[in-house]
VEXNUZA-28927 format. One record per residue: residue in one letter; z negated, y, x negated of N, C-alpha, C in turn. Coordinates in pm, 1 decimal. Atoms other than C-alpha are relative to their C-alpha. Layout:
("a" (Z Y X) (Z Y X) (Z Y X));
...
***
This chain:
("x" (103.9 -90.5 38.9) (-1607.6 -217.4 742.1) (61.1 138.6 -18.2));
("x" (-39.4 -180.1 -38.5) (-1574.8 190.8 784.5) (-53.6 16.4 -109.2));
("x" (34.8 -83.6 144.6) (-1587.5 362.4 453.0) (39.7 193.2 41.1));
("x" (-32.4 -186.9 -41.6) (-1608.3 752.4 469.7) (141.2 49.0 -68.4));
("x" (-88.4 -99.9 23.3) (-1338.1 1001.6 379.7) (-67.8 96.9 -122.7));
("x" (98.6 -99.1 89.3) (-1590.4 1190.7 211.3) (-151.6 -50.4 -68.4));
("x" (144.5 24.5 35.7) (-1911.7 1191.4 20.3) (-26.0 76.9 -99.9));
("x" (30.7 -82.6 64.6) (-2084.6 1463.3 -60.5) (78.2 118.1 -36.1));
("x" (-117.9 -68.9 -21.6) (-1793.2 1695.4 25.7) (90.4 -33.6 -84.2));
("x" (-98.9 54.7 51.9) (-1561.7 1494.7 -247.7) (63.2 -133.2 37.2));
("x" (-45.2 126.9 -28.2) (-1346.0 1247.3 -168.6) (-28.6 -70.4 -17.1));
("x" (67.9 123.9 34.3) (-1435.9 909.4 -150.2) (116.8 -74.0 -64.0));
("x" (-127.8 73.1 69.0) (-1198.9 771.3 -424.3) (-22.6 -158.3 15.2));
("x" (-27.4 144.3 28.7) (-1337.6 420.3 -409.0) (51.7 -29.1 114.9));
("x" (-125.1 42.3 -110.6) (-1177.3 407.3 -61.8) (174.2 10.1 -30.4));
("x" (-140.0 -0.5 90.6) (-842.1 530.6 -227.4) (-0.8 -168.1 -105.7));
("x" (-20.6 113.7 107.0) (-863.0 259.0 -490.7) (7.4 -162.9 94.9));
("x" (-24.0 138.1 -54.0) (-947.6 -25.3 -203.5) (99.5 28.6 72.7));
("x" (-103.1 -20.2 -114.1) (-705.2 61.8 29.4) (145.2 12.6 -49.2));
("x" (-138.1 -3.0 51.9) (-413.6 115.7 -225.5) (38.5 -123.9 -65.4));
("x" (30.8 160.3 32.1) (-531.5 -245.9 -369.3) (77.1 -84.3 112.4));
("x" (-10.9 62.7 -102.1) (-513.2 -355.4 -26.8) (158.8 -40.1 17.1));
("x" (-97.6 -27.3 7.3) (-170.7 -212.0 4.4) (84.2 -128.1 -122.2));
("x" (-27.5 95.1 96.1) (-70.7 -387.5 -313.7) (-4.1 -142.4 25.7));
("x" (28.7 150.4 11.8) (-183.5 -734.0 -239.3) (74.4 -69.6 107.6));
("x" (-54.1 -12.3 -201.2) (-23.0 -721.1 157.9) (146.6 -34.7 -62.6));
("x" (-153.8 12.2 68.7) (323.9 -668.4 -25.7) (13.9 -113.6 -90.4));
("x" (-38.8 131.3 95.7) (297.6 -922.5 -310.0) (-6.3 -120.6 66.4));
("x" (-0.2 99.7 -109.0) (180.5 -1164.2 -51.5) (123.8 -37.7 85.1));
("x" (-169.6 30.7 -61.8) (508.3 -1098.4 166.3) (91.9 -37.9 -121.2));
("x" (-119.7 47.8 90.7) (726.7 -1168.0 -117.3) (-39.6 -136.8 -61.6));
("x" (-1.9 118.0 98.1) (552.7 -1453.8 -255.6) (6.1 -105.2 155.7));
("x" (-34.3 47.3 -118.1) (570.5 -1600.2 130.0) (140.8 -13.2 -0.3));
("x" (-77.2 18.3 35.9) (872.6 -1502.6 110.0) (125.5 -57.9 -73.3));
("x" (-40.0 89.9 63.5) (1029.5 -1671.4 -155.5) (-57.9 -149.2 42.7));
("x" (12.1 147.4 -36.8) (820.0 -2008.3 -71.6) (84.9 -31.2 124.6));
("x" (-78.5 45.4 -162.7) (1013.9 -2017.8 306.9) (164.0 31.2 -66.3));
("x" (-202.7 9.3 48.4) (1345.5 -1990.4 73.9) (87.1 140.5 -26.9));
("x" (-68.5 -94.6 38.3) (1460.1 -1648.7 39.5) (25.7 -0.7 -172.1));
("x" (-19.1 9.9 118.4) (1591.9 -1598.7 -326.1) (-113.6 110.5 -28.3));
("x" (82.1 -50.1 93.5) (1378.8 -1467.6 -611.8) (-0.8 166.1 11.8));
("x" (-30.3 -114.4 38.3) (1388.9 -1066.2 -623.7) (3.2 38.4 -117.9));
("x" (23.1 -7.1 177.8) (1408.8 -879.6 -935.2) (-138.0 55.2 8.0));
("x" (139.3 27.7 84.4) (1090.7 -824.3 -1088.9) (-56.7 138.2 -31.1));
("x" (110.5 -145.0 7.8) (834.7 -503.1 -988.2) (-77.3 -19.8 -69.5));
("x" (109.1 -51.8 109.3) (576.1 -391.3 -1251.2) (-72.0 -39.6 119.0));
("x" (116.5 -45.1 -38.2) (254.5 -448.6 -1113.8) (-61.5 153.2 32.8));
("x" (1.6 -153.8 -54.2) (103.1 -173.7 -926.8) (48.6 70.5 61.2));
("x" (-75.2 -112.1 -81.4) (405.3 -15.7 -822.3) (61.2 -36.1 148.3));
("x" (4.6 61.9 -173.5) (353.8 -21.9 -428.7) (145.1 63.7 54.3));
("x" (-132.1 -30.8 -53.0) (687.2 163.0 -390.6) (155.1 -93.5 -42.3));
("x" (-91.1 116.1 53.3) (854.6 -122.0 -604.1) (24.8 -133.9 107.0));
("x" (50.2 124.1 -50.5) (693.1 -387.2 -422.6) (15.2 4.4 196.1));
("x" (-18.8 -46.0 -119.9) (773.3 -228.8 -72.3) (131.7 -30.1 33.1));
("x" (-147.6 -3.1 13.8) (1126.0 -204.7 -136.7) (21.8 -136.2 -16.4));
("x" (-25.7 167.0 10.1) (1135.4 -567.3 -222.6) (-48.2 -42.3 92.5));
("x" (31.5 18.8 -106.2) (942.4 -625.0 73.2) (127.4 -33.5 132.7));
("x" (-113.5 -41.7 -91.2) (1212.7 -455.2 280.7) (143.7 -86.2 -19.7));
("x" (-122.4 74.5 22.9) (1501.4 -668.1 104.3) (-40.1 -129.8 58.8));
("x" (29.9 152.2 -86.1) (1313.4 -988.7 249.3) (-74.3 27.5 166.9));
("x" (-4.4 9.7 -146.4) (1290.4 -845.0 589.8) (-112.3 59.9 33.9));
("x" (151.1 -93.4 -92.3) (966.3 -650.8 657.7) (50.1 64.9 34.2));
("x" (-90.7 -91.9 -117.3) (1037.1 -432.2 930.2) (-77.5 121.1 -58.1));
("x" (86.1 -130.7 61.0) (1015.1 -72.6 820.3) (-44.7 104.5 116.1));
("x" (25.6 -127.7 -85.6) (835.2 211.8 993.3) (11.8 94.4 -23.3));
("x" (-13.4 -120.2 60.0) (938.1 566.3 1008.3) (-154.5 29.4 -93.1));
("x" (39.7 -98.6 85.0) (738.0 742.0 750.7) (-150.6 -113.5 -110.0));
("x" (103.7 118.5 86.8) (546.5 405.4 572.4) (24.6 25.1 -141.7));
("x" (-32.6 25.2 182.0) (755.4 416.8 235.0) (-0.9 142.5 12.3));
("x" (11.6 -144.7 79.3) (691.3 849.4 238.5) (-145.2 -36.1 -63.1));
("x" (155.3 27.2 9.1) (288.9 719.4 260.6) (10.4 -71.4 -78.2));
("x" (-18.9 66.2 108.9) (364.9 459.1 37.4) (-10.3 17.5 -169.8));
("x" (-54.5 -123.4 161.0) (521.5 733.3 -239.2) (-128.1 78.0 -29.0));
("x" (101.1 -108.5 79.3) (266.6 932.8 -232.4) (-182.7 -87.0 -18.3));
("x" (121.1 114.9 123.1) (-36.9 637.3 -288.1) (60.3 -42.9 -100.0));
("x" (-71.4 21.8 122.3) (189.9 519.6 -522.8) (-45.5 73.8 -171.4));
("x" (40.8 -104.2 156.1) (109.9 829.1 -771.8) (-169.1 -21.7 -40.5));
("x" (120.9 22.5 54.5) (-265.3 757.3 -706.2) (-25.0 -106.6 -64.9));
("x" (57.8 139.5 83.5) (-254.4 415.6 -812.0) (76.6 -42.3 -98.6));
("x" (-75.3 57.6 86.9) (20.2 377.9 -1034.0) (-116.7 97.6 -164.2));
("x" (67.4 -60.4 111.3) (-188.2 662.1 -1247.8) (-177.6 -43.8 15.3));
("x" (140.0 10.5 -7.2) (-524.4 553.9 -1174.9) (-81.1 63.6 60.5));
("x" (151.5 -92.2 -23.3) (-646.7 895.0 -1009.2) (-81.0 -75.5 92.0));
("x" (138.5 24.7 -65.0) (-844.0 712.9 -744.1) (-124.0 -44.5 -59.3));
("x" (43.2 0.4 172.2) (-1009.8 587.0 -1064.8) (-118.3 67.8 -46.7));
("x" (6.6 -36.6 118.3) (-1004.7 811.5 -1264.9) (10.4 189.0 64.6));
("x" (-39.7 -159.2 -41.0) (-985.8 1192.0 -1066.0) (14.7 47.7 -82.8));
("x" (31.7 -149.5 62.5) (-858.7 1514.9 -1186.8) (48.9 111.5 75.3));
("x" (-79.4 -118.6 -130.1) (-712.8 1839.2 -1071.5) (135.0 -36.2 -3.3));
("x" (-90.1 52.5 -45.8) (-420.1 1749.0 -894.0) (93.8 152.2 40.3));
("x" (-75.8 -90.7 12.5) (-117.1 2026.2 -887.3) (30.2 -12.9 209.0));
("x" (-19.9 58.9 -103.8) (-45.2 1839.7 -513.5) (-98.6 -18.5 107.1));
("x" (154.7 72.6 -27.7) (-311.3 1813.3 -250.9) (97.4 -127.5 89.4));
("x" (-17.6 119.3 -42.0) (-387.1 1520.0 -138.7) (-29.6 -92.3 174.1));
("x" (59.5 -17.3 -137.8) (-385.3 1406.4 230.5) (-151.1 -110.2 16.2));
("x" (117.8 35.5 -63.7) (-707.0 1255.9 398.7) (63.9 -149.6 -29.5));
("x" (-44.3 167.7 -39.3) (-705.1 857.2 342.8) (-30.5 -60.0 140.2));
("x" (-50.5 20.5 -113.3) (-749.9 825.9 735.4) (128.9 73.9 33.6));
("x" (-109.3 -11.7 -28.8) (-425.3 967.8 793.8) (110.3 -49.1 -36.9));
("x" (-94.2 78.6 51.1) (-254.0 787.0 534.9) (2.2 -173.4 -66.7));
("x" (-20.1 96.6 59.7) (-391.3 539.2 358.8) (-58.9 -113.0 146.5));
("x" (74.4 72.8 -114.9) (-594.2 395.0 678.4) (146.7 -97.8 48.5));
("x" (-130.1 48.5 -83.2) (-267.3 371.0 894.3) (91.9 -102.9 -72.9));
("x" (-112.0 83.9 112.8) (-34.8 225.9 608.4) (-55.8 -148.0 -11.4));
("x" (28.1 146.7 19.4) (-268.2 -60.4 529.7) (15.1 -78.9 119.5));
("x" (47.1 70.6 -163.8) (-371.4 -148.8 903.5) (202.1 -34.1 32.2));
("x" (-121.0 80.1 -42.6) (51.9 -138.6 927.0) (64.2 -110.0 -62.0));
("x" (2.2 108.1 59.1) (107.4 -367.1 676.9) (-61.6 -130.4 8.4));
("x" (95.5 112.0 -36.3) (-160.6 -615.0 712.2) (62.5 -90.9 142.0));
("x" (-53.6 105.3 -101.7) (-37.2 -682.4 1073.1) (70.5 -38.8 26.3));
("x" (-151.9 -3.6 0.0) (285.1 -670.0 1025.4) (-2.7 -127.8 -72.1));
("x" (-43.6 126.0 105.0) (265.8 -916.5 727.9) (-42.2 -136.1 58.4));
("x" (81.2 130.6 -101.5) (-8.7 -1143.7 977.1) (102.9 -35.4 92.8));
("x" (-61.1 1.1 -130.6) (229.7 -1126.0 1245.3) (118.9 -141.5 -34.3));
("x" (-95.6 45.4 13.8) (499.5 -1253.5 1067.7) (-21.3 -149.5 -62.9));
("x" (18.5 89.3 -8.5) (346.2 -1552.2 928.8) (-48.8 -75.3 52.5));
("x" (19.0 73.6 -31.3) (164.7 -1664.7 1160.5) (12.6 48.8 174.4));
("x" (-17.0 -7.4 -149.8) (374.4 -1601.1 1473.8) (-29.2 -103.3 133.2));
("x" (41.0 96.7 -113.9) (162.5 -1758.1 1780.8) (58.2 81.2 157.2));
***
């Protein structure tokens, strides 16, 4: 399903919030795959933090793409603080979630599909 970018010329944060979810759940999934097919335990990311949970990713073998963990860092700040949430004025702008957050999930997702269920 296609969610806008916009609405009502403000961002559409509840796309930020699913899509950094998304993000989130893609990664905990690889690691908890992960560990069941035998890799050892990692140490132990906070909830939320998609740049934690990436990086642990990467120690059990997800293949990285140039510029995933910069896109990563910078959803990271929206969701570790809530703004998709919770908006305010932001010192930083913020790029378009088709340019970042779109791409990031869609690379994750297939990446993580791929790998478990290589046909």
């Amino acid at each position: 399903m296609s969610l806008p970018d916009y609405s009502n010329g403000e961002k559409y944060w509840t796309k930020y919030a699913l899509l950094t979810h998304a993000i989130e759940l893609s990664l905990k999934s690889f690691a908890e795959y992960s560990v069941a097919a035998g890799k050892p335990l990692g140490k132990h990311v906070p909830n939320h933090d998609l740049t934690g949970w990436y990086e642990l990713a990467l120690q059990y073998g997800f293949p990285d793409q140039p510029g995933v963990a910069e896109n990563i860092g910078i959803l990271n700040e929206l969701h570790l603080t809530h703004y998709s949430r919770y908006p305010q004025q932001s010192a930083t702008p913020i790029p378009g979630a088709q340019s970042i957050a779109d791409t990031t999930v869609y690379y994750l997702i297939s990446t993580f599909t791929a790998s478990i269920n290589s046909r």
